[in-house]
C-alpha positions in Angstrom: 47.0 181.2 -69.3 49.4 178.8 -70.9 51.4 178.5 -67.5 48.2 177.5 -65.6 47.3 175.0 -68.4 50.9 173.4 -68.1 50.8 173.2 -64.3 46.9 171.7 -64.7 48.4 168.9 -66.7 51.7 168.4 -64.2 49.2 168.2 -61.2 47.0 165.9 -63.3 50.2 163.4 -63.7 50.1 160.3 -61.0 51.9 160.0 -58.5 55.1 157.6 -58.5 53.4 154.8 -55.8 55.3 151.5 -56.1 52.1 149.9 -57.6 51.8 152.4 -60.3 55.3 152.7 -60.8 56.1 149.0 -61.4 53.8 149.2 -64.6 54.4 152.7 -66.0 57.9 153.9 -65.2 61.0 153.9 -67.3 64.2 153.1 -65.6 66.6 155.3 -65.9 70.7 155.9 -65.5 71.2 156.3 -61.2 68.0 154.1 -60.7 68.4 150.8 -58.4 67.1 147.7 -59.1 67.4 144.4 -56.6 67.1 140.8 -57.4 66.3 137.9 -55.5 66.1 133.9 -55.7 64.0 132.2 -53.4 66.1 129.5 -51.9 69.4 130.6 -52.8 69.9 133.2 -50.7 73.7 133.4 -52.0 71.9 135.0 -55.2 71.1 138.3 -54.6 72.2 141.4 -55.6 71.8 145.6 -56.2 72.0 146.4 -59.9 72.6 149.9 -60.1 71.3 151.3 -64.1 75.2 153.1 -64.7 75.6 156.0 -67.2 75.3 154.1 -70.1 71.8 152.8 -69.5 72.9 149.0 -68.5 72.6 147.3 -65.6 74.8 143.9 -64.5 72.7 140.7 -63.2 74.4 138.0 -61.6 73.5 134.7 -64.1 71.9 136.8 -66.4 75.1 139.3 -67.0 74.8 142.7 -68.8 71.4 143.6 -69.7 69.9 147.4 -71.2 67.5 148.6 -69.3 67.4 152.5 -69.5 64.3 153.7 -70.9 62.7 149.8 -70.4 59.9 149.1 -67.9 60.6 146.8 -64.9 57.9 144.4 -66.5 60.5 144.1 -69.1 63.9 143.8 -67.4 62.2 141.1 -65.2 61.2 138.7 -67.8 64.2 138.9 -69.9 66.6 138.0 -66.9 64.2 135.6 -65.7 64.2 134.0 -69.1 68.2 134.2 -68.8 68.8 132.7 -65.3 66.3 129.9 -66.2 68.8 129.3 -68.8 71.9 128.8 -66.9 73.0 126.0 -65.4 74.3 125.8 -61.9 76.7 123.1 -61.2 75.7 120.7 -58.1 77.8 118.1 -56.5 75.9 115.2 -55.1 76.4 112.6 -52.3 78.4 110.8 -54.3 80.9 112.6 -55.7 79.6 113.2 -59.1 78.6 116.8 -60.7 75.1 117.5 -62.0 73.7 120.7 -63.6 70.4 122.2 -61.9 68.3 125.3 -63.4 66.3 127.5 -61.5 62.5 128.4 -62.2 61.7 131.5 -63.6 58.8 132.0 -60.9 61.6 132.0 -58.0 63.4 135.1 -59.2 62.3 138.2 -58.6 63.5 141.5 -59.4 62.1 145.0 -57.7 63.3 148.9 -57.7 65.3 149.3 -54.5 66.7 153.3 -55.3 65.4 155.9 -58.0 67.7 158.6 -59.4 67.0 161.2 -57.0 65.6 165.0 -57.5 67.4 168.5 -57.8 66.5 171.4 -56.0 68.2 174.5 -56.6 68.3 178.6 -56.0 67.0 179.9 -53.1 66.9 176.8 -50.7 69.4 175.9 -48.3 70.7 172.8 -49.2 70.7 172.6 -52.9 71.6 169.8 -54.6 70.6 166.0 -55.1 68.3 164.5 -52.8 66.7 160.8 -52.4 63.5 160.8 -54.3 60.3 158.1 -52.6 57.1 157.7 -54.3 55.0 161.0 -54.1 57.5 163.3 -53.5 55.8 166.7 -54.1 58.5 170.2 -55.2 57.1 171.4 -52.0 58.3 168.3 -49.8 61.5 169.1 -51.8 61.9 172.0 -51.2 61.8 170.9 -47.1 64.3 168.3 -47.9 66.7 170.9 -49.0 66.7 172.7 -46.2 63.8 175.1 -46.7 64.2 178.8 -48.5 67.7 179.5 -48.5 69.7 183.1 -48.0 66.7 185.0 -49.2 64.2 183.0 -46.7 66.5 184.9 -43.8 66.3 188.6 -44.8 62.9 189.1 -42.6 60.5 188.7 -45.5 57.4 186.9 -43.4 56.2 185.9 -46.8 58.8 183.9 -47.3 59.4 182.3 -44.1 55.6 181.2 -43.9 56.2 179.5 -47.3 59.3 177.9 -46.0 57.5 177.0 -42.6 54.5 175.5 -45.4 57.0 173.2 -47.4 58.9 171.9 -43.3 55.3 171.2 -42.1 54.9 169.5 -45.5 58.0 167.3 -45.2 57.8 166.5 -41.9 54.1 165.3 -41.7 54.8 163.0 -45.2 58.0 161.6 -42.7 55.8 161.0 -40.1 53.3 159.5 -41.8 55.6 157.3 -43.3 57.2 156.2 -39.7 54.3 155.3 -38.8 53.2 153.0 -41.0 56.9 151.1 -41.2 56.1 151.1 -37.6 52.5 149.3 -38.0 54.4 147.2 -40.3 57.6 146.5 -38.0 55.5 145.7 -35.0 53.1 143.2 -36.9 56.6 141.3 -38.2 57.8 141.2 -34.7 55.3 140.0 -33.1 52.5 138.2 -36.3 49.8 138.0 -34.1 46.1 138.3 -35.2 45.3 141.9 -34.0 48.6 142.4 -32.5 49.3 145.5 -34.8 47.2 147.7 -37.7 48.2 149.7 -40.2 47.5 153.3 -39.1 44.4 154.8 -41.3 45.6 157.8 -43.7 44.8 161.5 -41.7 42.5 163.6 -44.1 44.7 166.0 -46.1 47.4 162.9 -45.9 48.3 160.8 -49.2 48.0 156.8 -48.4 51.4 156.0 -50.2 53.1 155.4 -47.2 50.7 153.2 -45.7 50.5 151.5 -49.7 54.2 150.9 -49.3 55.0 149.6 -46.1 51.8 147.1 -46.6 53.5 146.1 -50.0 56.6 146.0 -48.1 55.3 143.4 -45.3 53.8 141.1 -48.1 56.8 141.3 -50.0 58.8 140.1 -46.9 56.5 137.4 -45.5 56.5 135.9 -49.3 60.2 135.8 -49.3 60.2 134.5 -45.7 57.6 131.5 -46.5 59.3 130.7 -49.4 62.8 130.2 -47.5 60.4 128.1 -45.3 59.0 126.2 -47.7 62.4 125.3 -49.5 63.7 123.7 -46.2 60.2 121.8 -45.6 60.8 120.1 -49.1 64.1 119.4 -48.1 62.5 118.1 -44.4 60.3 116.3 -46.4 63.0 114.4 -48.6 65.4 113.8 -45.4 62.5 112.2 -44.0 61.8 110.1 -47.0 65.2 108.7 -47.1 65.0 107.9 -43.5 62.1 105.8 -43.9 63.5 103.8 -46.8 66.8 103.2 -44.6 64.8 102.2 -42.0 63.7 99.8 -43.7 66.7 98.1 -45.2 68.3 98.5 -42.0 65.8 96.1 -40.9 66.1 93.8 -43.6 69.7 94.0 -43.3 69.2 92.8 -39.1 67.2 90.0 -39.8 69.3 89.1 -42.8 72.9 89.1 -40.5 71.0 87.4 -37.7 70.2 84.4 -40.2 74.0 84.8 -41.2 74.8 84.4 -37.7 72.6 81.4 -37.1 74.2 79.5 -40.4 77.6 80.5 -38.9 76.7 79.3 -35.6 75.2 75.4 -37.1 78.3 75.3 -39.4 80.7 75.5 -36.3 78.8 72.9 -34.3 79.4 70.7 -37.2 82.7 71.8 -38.2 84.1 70.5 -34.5 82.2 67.2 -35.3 84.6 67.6 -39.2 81.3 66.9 -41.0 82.3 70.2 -43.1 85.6 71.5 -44.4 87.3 74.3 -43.4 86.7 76.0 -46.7 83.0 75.7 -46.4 83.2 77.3 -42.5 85.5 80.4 -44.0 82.9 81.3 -46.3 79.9 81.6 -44.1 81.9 83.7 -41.7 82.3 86.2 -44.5 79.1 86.3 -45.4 78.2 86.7 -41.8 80.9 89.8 -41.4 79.3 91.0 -44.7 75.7 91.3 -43.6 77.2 92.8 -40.5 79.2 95.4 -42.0 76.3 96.3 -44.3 74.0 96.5 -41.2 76.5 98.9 -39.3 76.8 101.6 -42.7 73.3 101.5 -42.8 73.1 102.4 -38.9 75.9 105.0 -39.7 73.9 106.6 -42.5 71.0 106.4 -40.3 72.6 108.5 -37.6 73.8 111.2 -40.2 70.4 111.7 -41.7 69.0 112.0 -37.9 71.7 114.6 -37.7 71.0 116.8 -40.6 67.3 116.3 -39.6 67.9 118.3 -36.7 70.1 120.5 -38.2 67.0 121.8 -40.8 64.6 121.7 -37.8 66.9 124.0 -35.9 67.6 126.6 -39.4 64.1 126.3 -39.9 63.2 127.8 -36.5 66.5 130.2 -36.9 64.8 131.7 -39.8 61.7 132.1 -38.8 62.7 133.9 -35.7 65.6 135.9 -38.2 62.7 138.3 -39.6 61.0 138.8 -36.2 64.4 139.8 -34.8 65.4 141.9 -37.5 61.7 144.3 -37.3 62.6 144.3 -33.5 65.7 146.3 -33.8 64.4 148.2 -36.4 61.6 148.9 -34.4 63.7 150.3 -31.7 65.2 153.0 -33.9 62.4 153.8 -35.6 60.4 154.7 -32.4 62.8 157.8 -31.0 62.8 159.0 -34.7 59.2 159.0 -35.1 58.9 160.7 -31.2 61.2 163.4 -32.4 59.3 164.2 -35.6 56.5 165.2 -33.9 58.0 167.2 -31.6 59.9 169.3 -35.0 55.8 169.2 -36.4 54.4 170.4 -32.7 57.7 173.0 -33.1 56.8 174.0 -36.4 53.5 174.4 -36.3 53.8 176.8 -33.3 56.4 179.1 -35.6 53.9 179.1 -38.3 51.4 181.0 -36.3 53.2 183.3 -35.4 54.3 184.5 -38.4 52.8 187.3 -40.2 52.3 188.0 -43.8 49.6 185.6 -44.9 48.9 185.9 -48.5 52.6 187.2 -49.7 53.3 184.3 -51.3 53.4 185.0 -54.3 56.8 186.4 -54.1 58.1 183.4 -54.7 59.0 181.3 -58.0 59.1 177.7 -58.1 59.7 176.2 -61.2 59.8 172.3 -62.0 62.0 171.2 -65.1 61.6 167.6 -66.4 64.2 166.6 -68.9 64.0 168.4 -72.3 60.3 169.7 -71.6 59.7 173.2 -70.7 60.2 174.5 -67.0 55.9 174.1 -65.6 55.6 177.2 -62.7 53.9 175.9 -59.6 51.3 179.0 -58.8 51.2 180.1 -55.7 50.1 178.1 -52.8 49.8 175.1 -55.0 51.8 172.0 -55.4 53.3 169.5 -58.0 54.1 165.8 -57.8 57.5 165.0 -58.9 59.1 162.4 -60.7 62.7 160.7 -60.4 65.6 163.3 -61.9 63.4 166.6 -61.9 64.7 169.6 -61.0 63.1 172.1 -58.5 64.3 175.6 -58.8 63.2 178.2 -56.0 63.6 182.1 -57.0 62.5 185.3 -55.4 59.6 186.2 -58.2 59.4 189.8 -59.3 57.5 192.7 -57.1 55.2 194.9 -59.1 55.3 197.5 -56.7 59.3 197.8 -56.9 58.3 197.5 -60.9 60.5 194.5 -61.3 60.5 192.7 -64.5 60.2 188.7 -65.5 
């Protein structure tokens, strides 16, 4: 009775969904975290959380976070990049400190320290834990049941058949919704791609994920876009105000050149001195040399005009390029999961033995809490650094023992 009331309340915990995580979880020592600052693309890193609970952020430098939400983490190296000043060179030589706004950085989980699966699987050791990993998916990642699985018991090759089936149809689900999501990044077309619908039976994390995926990656591509329209928008500016002068500067060296012209006509007739001719030329090849720097800058701004129109169109096509090759490896993979499913599922019914299996143990440990037994053709969400142990469970009719 108290087993079935400690797996009632392990199947009654949520499931680790991004969403849900982001408020709830507790980093932890082998989790991943990323950070990113829109506009300053040269500021981006993977803080790994190392064995003594920290993590390293660039600008913000050694921070605890084991045992903190990522709420938490984020605000506090927000708060400490905002405070640090990044030094700037201008146009003109001098040095100028410039801060960045706590509303362009962002930090995420990229990795979670993974699971353990152990006994009678295949594979045992580590393996890469996702949002709503389940012990039996876990159990599929590891290989399926192990030495014991092979000695002819059908009871525990359906069971191992069970957890494949399992894994492969939460892979497959998850291809193809990071293929709905590749495609509408390759080609963002109204209608061009959906997201596929969740199967019944099938948990909607993958689809939640690869959607929260796709917004993440259109914000952080419109705000690269953004940045260089501001700084379209300035070049623009300037180009209108030395428009301007230039202008200004023409008709003011054409006047020159008039005064210049009326000063030599009366210079030949030695109405004026020398002295008086000397310094309108040099105002006149003043205003002249003005006009030309001005023409000079002119052309340079033009230049770097260009230059953002043409990054501006690199990057937008960058992401659309990127979910294309993507898309090209994903599609094979996803073609060959469903022939191992179609495979799978053929094996399955064939197999005799319905009903044995209960001769198998799987036990799920969570830190210092007591091992929780997963009953018999039942299940049990997992969380990051669990361990899953598989064991042949005692046969009453041989008169085994717990």
């Amino acid at each position: 009775m108290a087993t079935h009331l400690r797996l009632a309340a392990l199947l009654a915990a949520p499931l680790l969904a991004a969403p849900a995580l982001a408020g709830s979880y507790l980093l932890q020592p082998g989790d991943v975290l990323e950070l990113y600052v829109a506009g300053r693309a040269e500021i981006r890193a993977r803080m790994p959380v190392d064995i003594d609970g920290e993590i390293v952020a660039p600008l913000a430098g050694v921070l605890p976070a084991a045992g903190r939400p990522l709420a938490e983490i984020t605000e506090e190296i927000r708060a400490r990049i905002a405070m640090a000043a990044l030094p700037v060179t201008g146009g003109n030589g001098l040095s100028s400190a410039e801060h960045i706004h706590p509303s362009l950085v962002s930090v995420g989980l990229g990795g979670y320290r993974p699971v353990y699966v152990d006994g009678a699987v295949r594979r045992p050791g580590a393996h890469d834990f996702v949002p709503g990993l389940t012990a039996r998916q876990a159990i599929a990642l590891a290989g399926g049941i192990g030495p014991a699985g092979e000695s002819g018991d059908p009871a525990l090759r359906t069971i191992e058949l069970r957890a494949r089936i399992d894994g492969l149809r939460a892979r497959l689900r998850a291809s193809e919704a990071r293929i709905a999501r590749l495609r509408a990044e390759a080609d963002p077309e109204p209608d061009s791609a959906t997201d596929p619908e969740p199967e019944a039976g099938d948990a909607p994390e993958p689809v939640a994920l690869e959607r929260l995926t796709g917004s993440l990656r259109r914000a952080r591509s419109q705000a690269d876009l953004a940045y260089l329209d501001a700084a379209a928008g300035l070049a623009a500016t300037e180009h209108d105000a030395l428009a301007r002068q230039l202008a200004a500067e023409t008709e003011g060296a054409a006047a020159d050149a008039a005064e210049f012209a009326r000063l030599s006509e009366a210079g030949k007739a030695g109405s004026i001195t020398a002295a008086r001719l000397a310094e309108s030329r040099r105002g006149l090849l003043f205003a002249r040399s003005g006009q030309w720097e001005t023409e000079a800058r002119l052309a340079s701004l033009a230049r770097d005009q260009r230059l953002l129109g043409n990054l501006r169109a690199q990057r937008a096509l960058q992401a659309r390029e990127e979910a294309a090759a993507a898309l090209a490896g994903e599609l094979p993979a996803l073609e060959g999961l469903r022939a191992e499913l179609a495979a799978a599922g053929e094996t399955l019914a064939r197999v005799a033995g319905a009903g044995a299996a209960s001769r198998l143990r799987v036990e799920v440990s969570r830190g210092a809490a007591p091992a929780l037994a997963v009953a018999p053709g039942e299940d049990a969400p997992l969380r990051p650094g669990d361990i899953v142990h598989v064991a042949p469970a005692p046969d009453p009719a041989r008169g085994d023992r717990e």
